[in-house]
KEKE-3310 file (N, C-alpha, C; in steps of 0.2 Angstrom, whole numbers, plus 5000, padded with zeros to 4 digits):
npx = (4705:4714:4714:4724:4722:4709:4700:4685:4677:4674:4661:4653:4638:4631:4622:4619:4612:4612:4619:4624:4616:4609:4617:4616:4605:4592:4578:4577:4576:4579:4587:4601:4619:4633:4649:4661:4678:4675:4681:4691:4699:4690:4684:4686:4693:4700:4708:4718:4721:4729:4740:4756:4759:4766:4759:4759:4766:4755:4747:4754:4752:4743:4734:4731:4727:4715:4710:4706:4697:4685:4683:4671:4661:4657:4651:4642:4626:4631:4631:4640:4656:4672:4688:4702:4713:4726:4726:4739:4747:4751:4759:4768:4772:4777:4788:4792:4793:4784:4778:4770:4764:4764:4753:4753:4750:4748:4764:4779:4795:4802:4795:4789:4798:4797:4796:4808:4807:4800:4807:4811:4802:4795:4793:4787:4774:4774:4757:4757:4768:4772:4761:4754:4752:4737:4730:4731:4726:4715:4709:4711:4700:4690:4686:4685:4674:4665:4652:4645:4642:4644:4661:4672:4682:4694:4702:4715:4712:4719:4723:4720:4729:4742:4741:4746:4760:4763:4764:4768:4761:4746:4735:4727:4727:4733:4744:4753:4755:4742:4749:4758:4748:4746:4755:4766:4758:4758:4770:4760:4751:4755:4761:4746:4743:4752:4750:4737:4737:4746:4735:4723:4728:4730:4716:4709:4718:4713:4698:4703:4707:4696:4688:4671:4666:4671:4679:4683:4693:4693:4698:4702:4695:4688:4695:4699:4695:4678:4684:4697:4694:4688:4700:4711:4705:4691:4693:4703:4695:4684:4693:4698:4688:4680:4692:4695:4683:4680:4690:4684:4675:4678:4681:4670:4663:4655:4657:4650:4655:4660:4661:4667:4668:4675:4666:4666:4656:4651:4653:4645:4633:4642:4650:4640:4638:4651:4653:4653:4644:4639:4637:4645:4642:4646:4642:4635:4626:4611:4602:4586:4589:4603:4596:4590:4599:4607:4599:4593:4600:4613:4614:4616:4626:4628:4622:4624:4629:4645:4648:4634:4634:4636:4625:4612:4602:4590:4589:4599:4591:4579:4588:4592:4580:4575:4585:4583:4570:4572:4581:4575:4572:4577:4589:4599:4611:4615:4627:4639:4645:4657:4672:4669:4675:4688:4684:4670:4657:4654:4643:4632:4637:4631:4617:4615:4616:4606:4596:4593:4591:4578:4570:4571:4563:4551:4547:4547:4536:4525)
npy = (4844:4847:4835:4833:4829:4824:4833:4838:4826:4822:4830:4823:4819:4804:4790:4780:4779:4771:4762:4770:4780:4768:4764:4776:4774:4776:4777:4765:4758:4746:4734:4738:4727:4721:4714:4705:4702:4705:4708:4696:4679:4670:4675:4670:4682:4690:4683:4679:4692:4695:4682:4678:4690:4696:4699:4710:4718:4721:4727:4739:4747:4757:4758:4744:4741:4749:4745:4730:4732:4737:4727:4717:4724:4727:4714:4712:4718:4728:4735:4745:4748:4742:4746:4737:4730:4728:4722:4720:4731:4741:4734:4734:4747:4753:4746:4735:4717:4707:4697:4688:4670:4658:4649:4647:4660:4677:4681:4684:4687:4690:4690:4698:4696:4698:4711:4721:4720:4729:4742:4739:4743:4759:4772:4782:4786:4791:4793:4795:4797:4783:4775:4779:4775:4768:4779:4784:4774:4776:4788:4787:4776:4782:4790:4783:4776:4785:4790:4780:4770:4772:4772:4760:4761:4754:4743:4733:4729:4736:4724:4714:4717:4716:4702:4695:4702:4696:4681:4680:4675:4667:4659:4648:4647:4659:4658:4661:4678:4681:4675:4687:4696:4690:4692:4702:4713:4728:4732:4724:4736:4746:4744:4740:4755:4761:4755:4762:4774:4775:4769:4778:4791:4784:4780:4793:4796:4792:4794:4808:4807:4802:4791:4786:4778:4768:4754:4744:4729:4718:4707:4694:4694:4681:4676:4679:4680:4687:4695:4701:4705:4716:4723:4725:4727:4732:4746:4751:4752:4759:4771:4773:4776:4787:4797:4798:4802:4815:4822:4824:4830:4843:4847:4848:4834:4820:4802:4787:4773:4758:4744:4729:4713:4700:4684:4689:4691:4691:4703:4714:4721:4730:4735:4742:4750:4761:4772:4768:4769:4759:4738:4725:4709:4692:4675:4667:4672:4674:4685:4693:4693:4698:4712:4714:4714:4727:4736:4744:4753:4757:4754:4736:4725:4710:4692:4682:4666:4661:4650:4645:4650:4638:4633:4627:4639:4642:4639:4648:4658:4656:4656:4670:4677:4672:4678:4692:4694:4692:4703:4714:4727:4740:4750:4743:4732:4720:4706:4695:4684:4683:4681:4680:4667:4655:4646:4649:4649:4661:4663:4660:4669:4679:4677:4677:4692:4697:4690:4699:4713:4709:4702:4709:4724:4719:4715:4729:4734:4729)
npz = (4911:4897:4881:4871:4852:4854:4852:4847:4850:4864:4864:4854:4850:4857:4851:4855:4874:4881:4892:4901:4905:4912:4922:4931:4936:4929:4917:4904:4885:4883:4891:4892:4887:4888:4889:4899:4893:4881:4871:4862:4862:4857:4845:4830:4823:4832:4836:4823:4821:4832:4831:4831:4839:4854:4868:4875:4870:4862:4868:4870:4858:4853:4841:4839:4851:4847:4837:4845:4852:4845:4835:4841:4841:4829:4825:4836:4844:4853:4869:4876:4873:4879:4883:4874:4886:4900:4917:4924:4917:4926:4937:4930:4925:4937:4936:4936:4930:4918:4909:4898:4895:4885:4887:4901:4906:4914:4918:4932:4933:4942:4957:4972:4985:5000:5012:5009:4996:4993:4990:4978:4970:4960:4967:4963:4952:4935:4928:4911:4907:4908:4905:4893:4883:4884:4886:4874:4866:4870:4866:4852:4852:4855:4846:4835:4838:4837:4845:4844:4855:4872:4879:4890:4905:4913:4929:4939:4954:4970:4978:4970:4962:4969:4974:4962:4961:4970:4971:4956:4948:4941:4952:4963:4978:4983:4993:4995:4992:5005:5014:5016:5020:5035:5039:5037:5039:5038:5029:5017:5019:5015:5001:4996:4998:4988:4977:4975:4974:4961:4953:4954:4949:4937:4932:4931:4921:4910:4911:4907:4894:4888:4891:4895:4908:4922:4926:4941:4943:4955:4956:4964:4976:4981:4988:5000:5018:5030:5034:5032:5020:5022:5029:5019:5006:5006:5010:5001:4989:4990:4993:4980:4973:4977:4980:4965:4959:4966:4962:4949:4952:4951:4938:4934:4928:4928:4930:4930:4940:4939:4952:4952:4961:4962:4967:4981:4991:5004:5005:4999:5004:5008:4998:4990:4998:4994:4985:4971:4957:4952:4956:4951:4946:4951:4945:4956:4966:4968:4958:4964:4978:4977:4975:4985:4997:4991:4993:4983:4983:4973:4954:4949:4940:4929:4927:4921:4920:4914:4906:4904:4890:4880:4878:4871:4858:4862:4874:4880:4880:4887:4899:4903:4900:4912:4922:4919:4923:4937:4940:4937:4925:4926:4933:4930:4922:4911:4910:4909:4923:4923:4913:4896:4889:4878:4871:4865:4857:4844:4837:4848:4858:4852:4852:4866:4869:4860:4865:4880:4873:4868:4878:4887:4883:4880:4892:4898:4890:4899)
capx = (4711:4712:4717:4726:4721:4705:4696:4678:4674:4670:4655:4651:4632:4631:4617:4616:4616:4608:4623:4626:4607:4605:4623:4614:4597:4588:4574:4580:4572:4580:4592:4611:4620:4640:4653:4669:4683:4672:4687:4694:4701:4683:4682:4691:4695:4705:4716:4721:4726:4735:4743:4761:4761:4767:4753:4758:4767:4752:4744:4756:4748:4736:4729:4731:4720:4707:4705:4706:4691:4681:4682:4666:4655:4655:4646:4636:4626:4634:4628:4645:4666:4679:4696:4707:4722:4729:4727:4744:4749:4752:4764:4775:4771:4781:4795:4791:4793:4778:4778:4761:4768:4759:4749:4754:4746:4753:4770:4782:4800:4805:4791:4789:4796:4800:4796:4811:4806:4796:4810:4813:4796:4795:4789:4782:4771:4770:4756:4759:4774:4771:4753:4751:4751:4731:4729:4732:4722:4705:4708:4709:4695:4686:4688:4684:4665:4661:4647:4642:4642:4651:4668:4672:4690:4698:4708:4714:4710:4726:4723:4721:4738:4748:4743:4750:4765:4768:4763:4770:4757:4740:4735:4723:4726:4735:4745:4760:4751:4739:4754:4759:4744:4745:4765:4767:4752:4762:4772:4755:4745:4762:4761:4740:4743:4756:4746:4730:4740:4745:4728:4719:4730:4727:4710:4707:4721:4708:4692:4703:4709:4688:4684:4667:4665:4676:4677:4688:4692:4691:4697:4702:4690:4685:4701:4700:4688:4677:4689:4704:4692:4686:4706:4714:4702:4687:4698:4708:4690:4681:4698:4697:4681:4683:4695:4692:4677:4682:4695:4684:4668:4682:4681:4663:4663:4651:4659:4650:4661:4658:4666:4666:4672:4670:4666:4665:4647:4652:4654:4640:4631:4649:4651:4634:4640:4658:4654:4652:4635:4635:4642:4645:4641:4647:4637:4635:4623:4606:4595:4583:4595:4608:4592:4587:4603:4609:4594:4591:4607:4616:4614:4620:4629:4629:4628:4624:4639:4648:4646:4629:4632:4638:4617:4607:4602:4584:4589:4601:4584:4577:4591:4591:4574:4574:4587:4581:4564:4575:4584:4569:4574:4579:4596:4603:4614:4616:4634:4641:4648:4665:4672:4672:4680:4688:4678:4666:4653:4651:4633:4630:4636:4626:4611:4615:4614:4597:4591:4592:4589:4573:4567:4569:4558:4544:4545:4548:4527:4521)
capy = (4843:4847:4830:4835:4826:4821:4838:4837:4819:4823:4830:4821:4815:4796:4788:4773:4780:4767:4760:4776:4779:4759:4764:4781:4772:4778:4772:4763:4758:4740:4733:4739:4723:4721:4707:4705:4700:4701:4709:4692:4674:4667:4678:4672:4690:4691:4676:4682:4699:4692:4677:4679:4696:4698:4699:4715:4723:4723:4732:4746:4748:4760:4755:4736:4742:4751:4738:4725:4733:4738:4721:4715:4732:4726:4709:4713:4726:4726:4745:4748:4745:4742:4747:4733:4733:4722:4724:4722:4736:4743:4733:4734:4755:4751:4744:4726:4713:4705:4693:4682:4666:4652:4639:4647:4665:4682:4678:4688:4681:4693:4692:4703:4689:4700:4718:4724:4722:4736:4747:4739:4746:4765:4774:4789:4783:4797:4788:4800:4794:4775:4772:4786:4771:4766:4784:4783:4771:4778:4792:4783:4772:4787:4793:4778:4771:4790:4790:4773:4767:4772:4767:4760:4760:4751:4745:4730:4733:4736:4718:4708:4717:4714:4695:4694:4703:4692:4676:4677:4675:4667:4657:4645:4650:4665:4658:4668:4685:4682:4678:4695:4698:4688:4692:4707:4718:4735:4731:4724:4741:4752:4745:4744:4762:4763:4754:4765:4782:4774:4768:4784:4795:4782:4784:4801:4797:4789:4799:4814:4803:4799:4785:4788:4777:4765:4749:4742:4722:4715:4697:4690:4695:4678:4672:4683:4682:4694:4702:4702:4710:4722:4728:4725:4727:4736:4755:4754:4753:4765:4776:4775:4778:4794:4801:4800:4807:4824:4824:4824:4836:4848:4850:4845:4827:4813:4798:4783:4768:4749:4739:4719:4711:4693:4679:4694:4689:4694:4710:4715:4727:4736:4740:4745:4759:4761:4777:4768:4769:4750:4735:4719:4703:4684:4669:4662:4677:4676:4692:4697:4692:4705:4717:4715:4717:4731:4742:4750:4761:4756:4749:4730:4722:4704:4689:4675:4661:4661:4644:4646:4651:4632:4630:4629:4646:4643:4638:4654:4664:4656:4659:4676:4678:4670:4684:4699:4694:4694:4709:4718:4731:4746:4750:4735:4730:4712:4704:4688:4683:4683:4682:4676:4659:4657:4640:4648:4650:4668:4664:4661:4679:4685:4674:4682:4699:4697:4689:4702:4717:4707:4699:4718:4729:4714:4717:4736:4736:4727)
capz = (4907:4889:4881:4863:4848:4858:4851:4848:4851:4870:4862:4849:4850:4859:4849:4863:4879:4888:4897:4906:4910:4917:4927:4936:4938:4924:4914:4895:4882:4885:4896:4888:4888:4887:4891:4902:4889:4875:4863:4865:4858:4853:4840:4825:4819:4836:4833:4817:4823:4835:4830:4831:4842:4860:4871:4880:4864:4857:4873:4871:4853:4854:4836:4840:4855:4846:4834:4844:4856:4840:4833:4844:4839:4822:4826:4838:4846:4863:4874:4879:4871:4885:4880:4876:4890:4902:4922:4924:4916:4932:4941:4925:4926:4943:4937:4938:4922:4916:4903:4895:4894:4881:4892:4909:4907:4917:4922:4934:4934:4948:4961:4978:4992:5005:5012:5006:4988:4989:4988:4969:4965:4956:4972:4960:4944:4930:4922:4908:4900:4910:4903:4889:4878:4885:4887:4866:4863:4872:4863:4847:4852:4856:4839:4830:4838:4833:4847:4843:4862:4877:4880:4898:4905:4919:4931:4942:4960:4974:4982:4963:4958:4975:4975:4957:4961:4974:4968:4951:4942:4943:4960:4968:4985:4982:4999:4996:4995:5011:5019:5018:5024:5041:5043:5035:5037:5038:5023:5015:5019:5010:4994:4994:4997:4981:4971:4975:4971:4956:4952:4955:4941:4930:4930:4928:4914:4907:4908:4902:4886:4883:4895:4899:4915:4924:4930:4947:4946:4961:4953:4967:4982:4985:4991:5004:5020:5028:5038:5028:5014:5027:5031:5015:5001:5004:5013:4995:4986:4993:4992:4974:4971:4982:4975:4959:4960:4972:4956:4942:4952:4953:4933:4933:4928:4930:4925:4933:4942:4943:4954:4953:4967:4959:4976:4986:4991:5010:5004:4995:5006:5010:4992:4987:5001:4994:4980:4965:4954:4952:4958:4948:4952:4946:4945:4961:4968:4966:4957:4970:4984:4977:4975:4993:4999:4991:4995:4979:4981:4967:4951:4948:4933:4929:4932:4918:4922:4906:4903:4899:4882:4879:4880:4862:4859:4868:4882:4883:4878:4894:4904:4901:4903:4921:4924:4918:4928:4944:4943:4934:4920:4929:4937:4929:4912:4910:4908:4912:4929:4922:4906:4887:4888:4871:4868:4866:4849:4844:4839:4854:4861:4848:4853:4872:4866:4855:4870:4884:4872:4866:4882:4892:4879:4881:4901:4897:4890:4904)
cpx = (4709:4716:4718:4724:4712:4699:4687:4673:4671:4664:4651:4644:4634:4625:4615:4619:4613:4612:4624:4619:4607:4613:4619:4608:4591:4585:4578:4574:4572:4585:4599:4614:4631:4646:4660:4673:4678:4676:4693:4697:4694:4681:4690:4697:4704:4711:4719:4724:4731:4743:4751:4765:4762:4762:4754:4763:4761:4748:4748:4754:4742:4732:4728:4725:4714:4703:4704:4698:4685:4679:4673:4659:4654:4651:4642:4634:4626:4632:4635:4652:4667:4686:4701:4713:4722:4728:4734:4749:4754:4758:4770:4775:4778:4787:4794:4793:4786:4779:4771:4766:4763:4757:4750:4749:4753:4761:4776:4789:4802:4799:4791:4789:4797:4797:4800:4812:4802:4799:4815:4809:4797:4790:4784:4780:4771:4770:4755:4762:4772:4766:4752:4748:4742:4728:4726:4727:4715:4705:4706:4703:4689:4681:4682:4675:4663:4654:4642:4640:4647:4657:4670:4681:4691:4703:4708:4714:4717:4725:4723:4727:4743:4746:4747:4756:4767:4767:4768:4768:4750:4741:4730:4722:4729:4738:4750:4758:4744:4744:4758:4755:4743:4753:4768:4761:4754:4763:4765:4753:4749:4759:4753:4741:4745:4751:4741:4732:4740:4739:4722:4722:4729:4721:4708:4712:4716:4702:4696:4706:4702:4685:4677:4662:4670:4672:4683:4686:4696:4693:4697:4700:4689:4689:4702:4694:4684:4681:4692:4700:4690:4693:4710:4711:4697:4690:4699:4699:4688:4687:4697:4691:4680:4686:4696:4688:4677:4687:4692:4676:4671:4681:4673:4659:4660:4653:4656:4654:4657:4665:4664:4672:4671:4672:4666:4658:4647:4650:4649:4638:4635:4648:4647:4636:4647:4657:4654:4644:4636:4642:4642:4645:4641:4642:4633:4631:4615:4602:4592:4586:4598:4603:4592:4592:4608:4603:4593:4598:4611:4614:4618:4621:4630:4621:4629:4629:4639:4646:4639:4628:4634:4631:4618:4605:4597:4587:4594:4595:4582:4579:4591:4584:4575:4579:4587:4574:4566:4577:4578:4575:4576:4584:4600:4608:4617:4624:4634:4643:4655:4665:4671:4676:4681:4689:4675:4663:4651:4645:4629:4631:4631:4619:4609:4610:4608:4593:4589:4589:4580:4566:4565:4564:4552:4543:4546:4541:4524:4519)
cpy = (4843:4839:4833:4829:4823:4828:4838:4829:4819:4827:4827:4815:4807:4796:4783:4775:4778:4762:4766:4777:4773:4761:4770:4776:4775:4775:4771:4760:4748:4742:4732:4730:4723:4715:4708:4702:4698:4705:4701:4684:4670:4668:4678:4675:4690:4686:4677:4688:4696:4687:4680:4685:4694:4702:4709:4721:4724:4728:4738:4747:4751:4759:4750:4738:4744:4747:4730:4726:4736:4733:4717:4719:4730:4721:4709:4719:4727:4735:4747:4745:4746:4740:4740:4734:4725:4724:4726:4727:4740:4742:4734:4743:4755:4750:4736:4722:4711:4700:4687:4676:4660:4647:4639:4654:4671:4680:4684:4682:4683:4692:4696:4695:4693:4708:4723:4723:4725:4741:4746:4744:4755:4769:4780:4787:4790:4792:4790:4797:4786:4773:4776:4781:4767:4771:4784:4782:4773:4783:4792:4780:4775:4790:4788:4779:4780:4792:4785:4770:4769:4767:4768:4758:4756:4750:4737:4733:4732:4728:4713:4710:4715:4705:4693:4696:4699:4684:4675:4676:4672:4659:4654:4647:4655:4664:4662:4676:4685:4679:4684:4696:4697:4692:4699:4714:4726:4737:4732:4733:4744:4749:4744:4749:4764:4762:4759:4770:4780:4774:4774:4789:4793:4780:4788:4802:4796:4792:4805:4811:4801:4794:4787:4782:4769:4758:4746:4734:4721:4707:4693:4692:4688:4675:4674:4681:4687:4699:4703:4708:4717:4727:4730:4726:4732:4746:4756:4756:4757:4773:4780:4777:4788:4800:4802:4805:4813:4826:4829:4830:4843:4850:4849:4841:4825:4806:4791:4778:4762:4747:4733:4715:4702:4685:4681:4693:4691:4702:4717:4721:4732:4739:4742:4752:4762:4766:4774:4765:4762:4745:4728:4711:4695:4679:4668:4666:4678:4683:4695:4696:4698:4709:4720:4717:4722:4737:4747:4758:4761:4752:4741:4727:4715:4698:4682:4670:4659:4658:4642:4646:4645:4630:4632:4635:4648:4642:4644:4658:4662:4656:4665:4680:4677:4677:4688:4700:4694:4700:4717:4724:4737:4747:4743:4736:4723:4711:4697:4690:4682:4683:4678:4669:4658:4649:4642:4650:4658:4668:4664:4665:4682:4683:4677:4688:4700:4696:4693:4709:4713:4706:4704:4722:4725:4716:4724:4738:4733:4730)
cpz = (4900:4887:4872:4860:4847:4852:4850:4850:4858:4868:4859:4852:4849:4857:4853:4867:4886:4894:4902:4909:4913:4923:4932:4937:4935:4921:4905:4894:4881:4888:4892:4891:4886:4890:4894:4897:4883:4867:4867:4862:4858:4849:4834:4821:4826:4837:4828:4818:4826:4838:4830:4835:4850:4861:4873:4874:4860:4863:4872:4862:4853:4847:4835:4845:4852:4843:4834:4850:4852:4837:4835:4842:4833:4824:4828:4844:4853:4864:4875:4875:4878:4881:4881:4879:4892:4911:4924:4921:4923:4937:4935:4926:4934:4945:4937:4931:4925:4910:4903:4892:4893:4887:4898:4910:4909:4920:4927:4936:4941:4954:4967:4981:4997:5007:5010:4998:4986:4990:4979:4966:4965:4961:4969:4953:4940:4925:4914:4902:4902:4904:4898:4885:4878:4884:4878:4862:4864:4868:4856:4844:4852:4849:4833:4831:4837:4837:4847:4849:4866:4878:4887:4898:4910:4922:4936:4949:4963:4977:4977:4963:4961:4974:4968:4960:4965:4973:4961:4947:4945:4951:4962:4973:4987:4991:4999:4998:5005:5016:5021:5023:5032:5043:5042:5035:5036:5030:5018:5014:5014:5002:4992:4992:4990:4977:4971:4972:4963:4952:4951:4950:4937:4927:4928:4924:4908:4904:4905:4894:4883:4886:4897:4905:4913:4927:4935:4946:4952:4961:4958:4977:4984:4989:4997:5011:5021:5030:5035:5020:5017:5029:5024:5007:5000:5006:5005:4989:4984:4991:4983:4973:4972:4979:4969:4957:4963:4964:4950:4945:4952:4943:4930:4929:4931:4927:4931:4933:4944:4949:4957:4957:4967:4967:4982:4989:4999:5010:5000:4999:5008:5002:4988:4992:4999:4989:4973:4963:4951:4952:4952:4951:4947:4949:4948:4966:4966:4962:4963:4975:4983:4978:4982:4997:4999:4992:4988:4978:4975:4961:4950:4940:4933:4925:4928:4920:4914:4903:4901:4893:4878:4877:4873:4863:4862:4871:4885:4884:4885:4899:4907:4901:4909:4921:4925:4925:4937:4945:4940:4929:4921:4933:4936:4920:4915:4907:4910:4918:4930:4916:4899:4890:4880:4866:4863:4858:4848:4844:4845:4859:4858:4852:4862:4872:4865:4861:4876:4880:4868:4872:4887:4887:4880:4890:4900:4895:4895:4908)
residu = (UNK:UNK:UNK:UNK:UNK:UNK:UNK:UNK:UNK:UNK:UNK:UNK:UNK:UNK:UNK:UNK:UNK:UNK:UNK:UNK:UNK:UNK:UNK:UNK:UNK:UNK:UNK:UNK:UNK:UNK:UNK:UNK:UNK:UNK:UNK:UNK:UNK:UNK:UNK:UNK:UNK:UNK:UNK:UNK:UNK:UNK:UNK:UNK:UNK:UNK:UNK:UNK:UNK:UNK:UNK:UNK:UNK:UNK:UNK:UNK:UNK:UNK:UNK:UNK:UNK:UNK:UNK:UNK:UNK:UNK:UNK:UNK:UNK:UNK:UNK:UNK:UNK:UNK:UNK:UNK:UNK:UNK:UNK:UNK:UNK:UNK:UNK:UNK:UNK:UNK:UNK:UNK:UNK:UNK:UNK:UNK:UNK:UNK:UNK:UNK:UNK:UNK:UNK:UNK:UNK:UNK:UNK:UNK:UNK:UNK:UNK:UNK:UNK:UNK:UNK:UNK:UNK:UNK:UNK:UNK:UNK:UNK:UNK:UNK:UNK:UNK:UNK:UNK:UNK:UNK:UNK:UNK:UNK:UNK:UNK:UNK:UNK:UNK:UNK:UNK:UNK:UNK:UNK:UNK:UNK:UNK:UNK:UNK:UNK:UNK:UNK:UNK:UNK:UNK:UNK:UNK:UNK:UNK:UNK:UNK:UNK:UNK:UNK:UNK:UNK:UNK:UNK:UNK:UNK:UNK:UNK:UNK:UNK:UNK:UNK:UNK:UNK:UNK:UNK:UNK:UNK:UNK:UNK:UNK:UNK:UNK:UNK:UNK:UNK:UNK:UNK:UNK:UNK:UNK:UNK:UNK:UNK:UNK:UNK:UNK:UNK:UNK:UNK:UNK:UNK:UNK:UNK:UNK:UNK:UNK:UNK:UNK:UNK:UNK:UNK:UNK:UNK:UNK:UNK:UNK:UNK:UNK:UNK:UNK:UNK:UNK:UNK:UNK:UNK:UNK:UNK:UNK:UNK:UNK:UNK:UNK:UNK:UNK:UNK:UNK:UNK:UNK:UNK:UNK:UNK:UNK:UNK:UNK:UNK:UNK:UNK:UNK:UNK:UNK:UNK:UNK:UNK:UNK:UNK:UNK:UNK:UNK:UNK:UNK:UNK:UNK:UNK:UNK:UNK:UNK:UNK:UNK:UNK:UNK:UNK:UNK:UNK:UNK:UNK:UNK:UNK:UNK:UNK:UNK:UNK:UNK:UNK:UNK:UNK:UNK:UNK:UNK:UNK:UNK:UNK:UNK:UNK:UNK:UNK:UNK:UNK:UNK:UNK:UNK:UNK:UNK:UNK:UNK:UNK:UNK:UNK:UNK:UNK:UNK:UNK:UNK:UNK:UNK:UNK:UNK:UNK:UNK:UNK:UNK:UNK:UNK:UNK:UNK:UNK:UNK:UNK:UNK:UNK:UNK:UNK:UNK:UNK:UNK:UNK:UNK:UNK:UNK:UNK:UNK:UNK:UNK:UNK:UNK:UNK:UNK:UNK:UNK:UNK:UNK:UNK:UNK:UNK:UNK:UNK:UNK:UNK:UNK:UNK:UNK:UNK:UNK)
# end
């Protein structure tokens, strides 16, 4: 697909393309490093953008987006930007209301209580006009870093999006949605499916606005067991991954896919087989464990635990260390285990950063 406006910049020499090499399984020259929500409320610059804007008016700003995902590139030398959006984009693409509500979070006033409120929902998405608005901004964003570091796109998974929808918003026990699950499994499976159709054109909206690789959350896998991850989460995964990919070798695209299935730990040697070139992995998962158990077939992303960066800047340097020494320096990019907390001390992302690309090129002469 040609993407107007877009014009030369799909060519435009990547000066750092060591996050795309560490995602194939390629040698770097260090271990690329990048952050879940690191365009985010930690960072001074982004609370002042933001102050007084509607959370989800400013997602449909595609130059609030570029500059609120470039914001971090200026500070520090992160390997990869991720497009500031929102997951829920999508249930709102649907038809849904969505509102970010001060000191509660995502909020849904209408929720899904019943099987027949999945004839409220927008049985055909054209992510097009729905989502051009993200679309916009990759393109924009594309624009801007100039070949400065790739830019990753995303998406919530069908299993995170349906417990929102049905919940309401955020959830401990997400008991409302796994009652679907037990009582309605039919129902259930319909609107995975919706979501996944959705989800799969706005993808490949993405790579052709300039995304050069994806990533699928998984947020709330742990909630799940294994069997219910086994019926209801890992099909849709896989699905995505799939068809994307048959989509994009049709125009002869390579754009590799993360997918972080965060407390998913059951699940690990399924999604090492699930079609994406790396999986992402939170805290709670040892290094050489995930190594042994994914066999070397994909690369893995992760897994510091956030709250780490609350440590003095040695004691990150040394945590960071033991890490790297776990998952060794090849088919790896280093991340947190989840996201930015917006505690937290910039210097001390920067002190991150310094320390993975400092502590991988010392193990890169060895």
């Amino acid at each position: 697909k040609y993407c107007p406006g877009l014009g030369l910049v799909h060519k435009a020499f990547l000066k750092n393309d060591a996050f795309l090499r560490a995602c194939h399984g390629q040698e770097t020259n260090h271990v690329p490093v990048w952050c879940m929500r690191q365009a985010g409320r930690y960072l001074p610059e982004f609370r002042e953008f933001r102050a007084g804007k509607d959370f989800f008016e400013t997602c449909r700003s595609p130059a609030a987006c570029c500059e609120l995902t470039l914001q971090p590139l200026r500070r520090f030398p992160f390997d990869a930007a991720i497009i500031f959006s929102d997951i829920l984009v999508i249930p709102q693409a649907m038809g849904m209301d969505v509102q970010m509500v001060a000191g509660k979070g995502p909020t849904f006033p209408e929720p899904l209580k019943e099987p027949e409120d999945l004839l409220l929902l927008q049985p055909k998405v054209d992510v097009n006009k729905e989502l051009g608005y993200v679309f916009k901004a990759i393109t924009l964003t594309r624009h801007k870093l100039d070949g400065k570091v790739p830019l990753i796109g995303f998406t919530g998974a069908p299993w995170t999006l349906m417990a929102y929808m049905i919940e309401g918003g955020g959830s401990t026990t997400h008991s409302k949605a796994k009652r679907w699950l037990y009582r309605h499994p039919e129902a259930s499976h319909k609107l995975l499916k919706m979501l996944t159709d959705v989800i799969v054109e706005y993808l490949l909206g993405q790579v052709a606005a300039g995304a050069q690789a994806l990533q699928v959350f998984e947020s709330h896998a742990g909630c799940l067991g294994p069997v219910e991850f086994q019926e209801f989460s890992l099909p849709y995964l896989r699905d995505i991954a799939r068809k994307v990919k048959d989509q994009l070798k049709e125009s002869g695209q390579d754009v590799p896919m993360i997918v972080f299935a965060k407390d998913g730990h059951y699940g690990l040697e399924d999604l090492s087989q699930s079609h994406y070139e790396v999986v992402g992995l939170d805290w709670t998962i040892d290094p050489r464990s995930a190594r042994e158990r994914t066999g070397g077939k994909v690369s893995l992303q992760g897994n510091m635990d956030p709250c780490a960066l609350y440590a003095p800047k040695e004691r990150i340097s040394e945590i960071v260390k033991k890490m790297l020494e776990g998952f060794g320096t090849r088919g790896y990019i280093a991340n947190l285990g989840h996201g930015l907390y917006p505690d937290m001390d910039p210097e001390n992302v920067g002190a991150f950063v310094e320390a993975v690309h400092t502590h991988s090129r010392h193990l890169n002469l060895k």
